[in-house]
C-alpha positions in Angstrom: 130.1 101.8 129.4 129.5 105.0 127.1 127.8 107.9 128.1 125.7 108.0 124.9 122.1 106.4 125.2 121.8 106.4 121.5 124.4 107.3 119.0 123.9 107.1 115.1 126.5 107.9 112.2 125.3 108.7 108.9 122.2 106.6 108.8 120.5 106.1 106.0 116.6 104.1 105.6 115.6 103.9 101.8 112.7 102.6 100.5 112.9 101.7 96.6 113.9 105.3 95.5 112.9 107.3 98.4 115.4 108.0 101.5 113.1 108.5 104.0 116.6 109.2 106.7 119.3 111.1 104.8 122.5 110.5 106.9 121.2 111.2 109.9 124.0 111.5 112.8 123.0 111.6 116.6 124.6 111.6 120.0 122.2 111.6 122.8 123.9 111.3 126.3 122.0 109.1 128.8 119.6 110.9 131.1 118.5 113.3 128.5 114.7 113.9 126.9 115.5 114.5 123.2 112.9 116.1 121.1 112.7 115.0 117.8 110.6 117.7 115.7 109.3 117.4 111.9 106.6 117.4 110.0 104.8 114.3 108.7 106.9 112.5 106.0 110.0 114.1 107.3 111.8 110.8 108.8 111.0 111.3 112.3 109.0 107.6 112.9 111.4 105.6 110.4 114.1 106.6 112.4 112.6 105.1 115.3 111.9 102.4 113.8 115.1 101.8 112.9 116.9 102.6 116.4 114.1 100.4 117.8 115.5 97.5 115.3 112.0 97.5 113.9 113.8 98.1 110.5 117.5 97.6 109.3 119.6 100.6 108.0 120.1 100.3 104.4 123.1 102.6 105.6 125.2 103.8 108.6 125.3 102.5 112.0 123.2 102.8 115.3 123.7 102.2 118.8 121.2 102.2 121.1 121.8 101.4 125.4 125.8 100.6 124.1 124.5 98.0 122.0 124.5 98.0 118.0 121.0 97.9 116.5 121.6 95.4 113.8 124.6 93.1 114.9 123.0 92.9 118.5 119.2 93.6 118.4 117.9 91.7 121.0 120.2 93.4 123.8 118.3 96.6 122.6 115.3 95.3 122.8 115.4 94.1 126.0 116.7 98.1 127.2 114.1 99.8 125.4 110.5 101.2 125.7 108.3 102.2 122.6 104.6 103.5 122.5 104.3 104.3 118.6 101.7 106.3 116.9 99.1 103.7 117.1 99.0 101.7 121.3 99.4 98.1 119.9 96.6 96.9 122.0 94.4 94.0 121.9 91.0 95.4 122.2 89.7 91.9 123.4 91.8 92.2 126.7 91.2 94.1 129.7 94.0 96.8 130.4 95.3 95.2 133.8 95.6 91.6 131.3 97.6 93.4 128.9 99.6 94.7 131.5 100.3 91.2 133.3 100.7 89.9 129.8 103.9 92.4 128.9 105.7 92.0 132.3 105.5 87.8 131.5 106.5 88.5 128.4 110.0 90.3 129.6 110.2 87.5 132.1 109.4 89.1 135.3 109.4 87.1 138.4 105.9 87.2 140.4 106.5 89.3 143.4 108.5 92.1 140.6 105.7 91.8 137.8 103.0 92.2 141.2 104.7 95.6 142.0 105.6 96.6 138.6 101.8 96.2 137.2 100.6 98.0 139.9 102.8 101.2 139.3 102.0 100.7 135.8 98.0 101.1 136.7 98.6 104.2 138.8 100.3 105.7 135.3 97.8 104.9 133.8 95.3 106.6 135.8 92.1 104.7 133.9 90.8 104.2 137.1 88.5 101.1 137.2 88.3 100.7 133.6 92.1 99.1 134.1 89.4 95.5 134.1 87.5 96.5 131.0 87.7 95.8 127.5 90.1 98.2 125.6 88.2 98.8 122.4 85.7 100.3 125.2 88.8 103.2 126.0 89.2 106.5 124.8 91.7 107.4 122.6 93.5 108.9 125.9 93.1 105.9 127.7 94.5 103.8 125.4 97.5 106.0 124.9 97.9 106.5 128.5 97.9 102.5 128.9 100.5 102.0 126.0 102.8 104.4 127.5 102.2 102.3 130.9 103.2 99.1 129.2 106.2 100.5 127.3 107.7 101.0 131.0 106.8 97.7 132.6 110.6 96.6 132.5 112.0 99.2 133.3 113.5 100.4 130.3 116.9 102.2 129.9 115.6 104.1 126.7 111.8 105.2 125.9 110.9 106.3 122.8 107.5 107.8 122.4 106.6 108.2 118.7 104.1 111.2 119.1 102.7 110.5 122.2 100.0 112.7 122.4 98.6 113.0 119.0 94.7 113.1 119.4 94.8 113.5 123.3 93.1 116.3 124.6 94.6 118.6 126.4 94.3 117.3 130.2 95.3 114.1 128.8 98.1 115.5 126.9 99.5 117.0 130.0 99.2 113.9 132.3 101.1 112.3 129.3 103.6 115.5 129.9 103.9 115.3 133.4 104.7 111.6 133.6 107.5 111.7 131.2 109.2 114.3 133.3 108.7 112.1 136.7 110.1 109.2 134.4 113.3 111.3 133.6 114.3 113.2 136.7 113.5 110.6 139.1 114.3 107.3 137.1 116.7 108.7 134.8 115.1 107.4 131.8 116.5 108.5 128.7 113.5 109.5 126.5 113.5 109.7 123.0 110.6 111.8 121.5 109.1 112.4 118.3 106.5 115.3 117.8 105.3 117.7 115.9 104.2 119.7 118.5 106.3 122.8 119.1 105.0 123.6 122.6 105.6 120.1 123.8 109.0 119.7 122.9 110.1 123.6 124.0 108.1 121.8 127.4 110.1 118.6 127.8 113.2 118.4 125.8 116.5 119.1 126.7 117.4 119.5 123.4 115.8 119.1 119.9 116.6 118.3 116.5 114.9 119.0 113.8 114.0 117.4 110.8 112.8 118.0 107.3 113.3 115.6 104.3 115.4 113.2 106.2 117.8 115.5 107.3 118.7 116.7 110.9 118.7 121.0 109.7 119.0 122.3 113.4 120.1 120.8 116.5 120.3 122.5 120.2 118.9 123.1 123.4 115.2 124.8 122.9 116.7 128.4 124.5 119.5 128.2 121.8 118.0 127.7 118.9 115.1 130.4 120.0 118.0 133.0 120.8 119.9 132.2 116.7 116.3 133.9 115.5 117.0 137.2 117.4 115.5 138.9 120.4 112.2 139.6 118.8 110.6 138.5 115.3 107.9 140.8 113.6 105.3 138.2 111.9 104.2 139.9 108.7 101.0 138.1 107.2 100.2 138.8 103.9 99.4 136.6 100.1 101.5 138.7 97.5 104.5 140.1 96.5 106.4 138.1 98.7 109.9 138.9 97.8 109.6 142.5 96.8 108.2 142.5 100.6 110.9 141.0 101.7 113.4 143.2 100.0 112.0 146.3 101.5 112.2 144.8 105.1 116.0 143.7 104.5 116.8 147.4 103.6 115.5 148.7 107.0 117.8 149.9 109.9 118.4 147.0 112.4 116.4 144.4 110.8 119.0 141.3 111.4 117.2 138.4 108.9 114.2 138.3 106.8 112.7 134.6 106.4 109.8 134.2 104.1 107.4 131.6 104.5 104.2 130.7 102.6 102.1 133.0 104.4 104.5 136.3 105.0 107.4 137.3 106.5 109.2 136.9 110.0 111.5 139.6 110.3 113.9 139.2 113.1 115.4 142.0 114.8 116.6 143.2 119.0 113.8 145.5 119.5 110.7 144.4 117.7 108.5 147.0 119.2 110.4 149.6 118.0 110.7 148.7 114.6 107.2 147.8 113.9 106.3 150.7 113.2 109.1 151.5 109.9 107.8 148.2 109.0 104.5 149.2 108.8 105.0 152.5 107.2 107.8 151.2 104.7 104.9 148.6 103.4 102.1 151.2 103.0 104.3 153.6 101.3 105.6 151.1 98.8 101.9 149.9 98.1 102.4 146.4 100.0 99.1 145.4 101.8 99.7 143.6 104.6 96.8 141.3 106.7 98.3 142.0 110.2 101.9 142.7 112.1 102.7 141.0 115.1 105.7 141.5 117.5 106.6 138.5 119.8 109.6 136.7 121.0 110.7 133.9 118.8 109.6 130.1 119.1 111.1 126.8 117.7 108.6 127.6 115.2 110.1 130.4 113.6 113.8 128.3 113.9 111.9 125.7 112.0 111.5 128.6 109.6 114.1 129.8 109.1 115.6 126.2 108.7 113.6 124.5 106.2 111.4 127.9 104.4 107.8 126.7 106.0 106.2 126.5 109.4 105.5 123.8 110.9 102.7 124.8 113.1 100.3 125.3 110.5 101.6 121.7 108.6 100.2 120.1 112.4 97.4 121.6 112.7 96.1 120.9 109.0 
């Protein structure tokens, strides 16, 4: 057996005359939370989709649980959890119904489907809205009971296709919390798509990041955060861009200048230090400048410094 839960060469997904995945290439070792971080549009769900078996390469190969995603689909299927964007739900059934439902659907003998529905309620933590209609849930209910039924077999692989997109946050971190549980205790492999950076610097071992179909970084979270530098001075400011940007790169111990659409992040080992050259470089040269911040860096500013925009802003638009 391989020690790779999913493993993809060059893949490639085209539609018509767009490639939504560019030759994407993956090894993810079994046991592992892999964060899968890009803006929307960038390839992140298609790729799911296509590891899932949801939809064929046009290119490459995939193996998912040792088992080729094409050529042997419904061994995959049968190893795998997914909770995509939108719960597939029925809103006409009652959340313990849809739950019985799935486990006879993946065959389940009585006594296991008894015990595994019943964990599967306590993940769900709905409380005794489990016997109520769905289309009376919350958005966090109904994401918290999708997530619940994508487990109900026990899967080998989960993939969560941004799982918390629209929860608030106490039901974003009960989301969190239970992936974690699912991982360390139950050794689930977990596959996850977000665009949030603060969830996947939270859960993933490591991350890969995508922009235009393409995997542009790749690493643990620490590791990428430590190729930015030891501190990054945020510059905000609308104009003059480059000739900014020139003036920071001729400064003593300023390691890399990115710009993005909204300033400059200036990465350098002592940020506190330097700020103040920054600051007085600008003003002399006739730069005006909205603020300066000093911070350490985030998979935000990798994401930077990878594809020339943030994505932080692009998911909170």
């Amino acid at each position: 057996m391989t020690d790779l839960a999913i493993e993809a060469c060059g893949l490639i997904r085209e539609f018509g005359a767009n490639r939504a995945v560019d030759g994407v290439d993956l090894a993810i070792p079994r046991g592992e939370i892999y964060g899968f971080l890009g803006p929307n549009g960038a390839g992140k769900s298609t790729t799911v989709r296509v590891l899932c078996t949801l939809l064929a390469p046009t290119a490459g190969s995939a193996r998912v649980a040792g088992y080729d995603v094409v050529a042997q689909s419904s061994e995959v299927r049968i190893r795998i959890g997914l909770a995509l964007q939108e719960a597939a739900l029925d809103d006409k059934q009652s959340g313990r119904e849809i739950l019985e439902l799935q486990a006879r659907l993946y065959g389940l003998e009585a006594s296991t489907r008894r015990e595994r529905v019943g964990r599967a309620i306590e993940l769900a933590d709905i409380g005794d809205a489990i016997d109520d209609w769905v289309r009376t849930y919350s958005g966090g209910m109904k994401r918290r009971l999708d997530v619940a039924a994508s487990l109900i077999h026990d899967p080998e692989v989960l993939f969560l296709d941004e799982p918390t997109t629209g929860l608030d946050p106490v039901s974003r971190v009960r989301v969190w919390e239970e992936v974690r549980r699912l991982n360390e205790f139950h050794g689930v492999t977990v596959f996850l798509t977000t665009q949030y950076l603060e969830e996947a610097d939270a859960l993933a071992h490591r991350v890969g990041i995508i922009d235009q179909g393409r995997i542009v970084e790749e690493g643990t979270p620490a590791d990428l955060k430590r190729t930015v530098g030891a501190d990054v001075i945020v510059v905000e400011l609308r104009d003059e861009l480059e000739r900014a940007a020139g003036i920071a790169r001729a400064l003593p111990r300023v390691d890399e200048v990115t710009i993005g659409s909204r300033g400059l992040t200036i990465a350098t080992a002592n940020g506190a230090s330097l700020v103040a050259q920054v600051a007085v470089a600008f003003s002399e040269s006739g730069v005006a400048t909205e603020s300066l911040t000093v911070r350490t860096p985030s998979l935000d500013d990798v994401f930077l410094r990878a594809t020339g925009h943030r994505l932080a802003s692009e998911a909170n638009q």
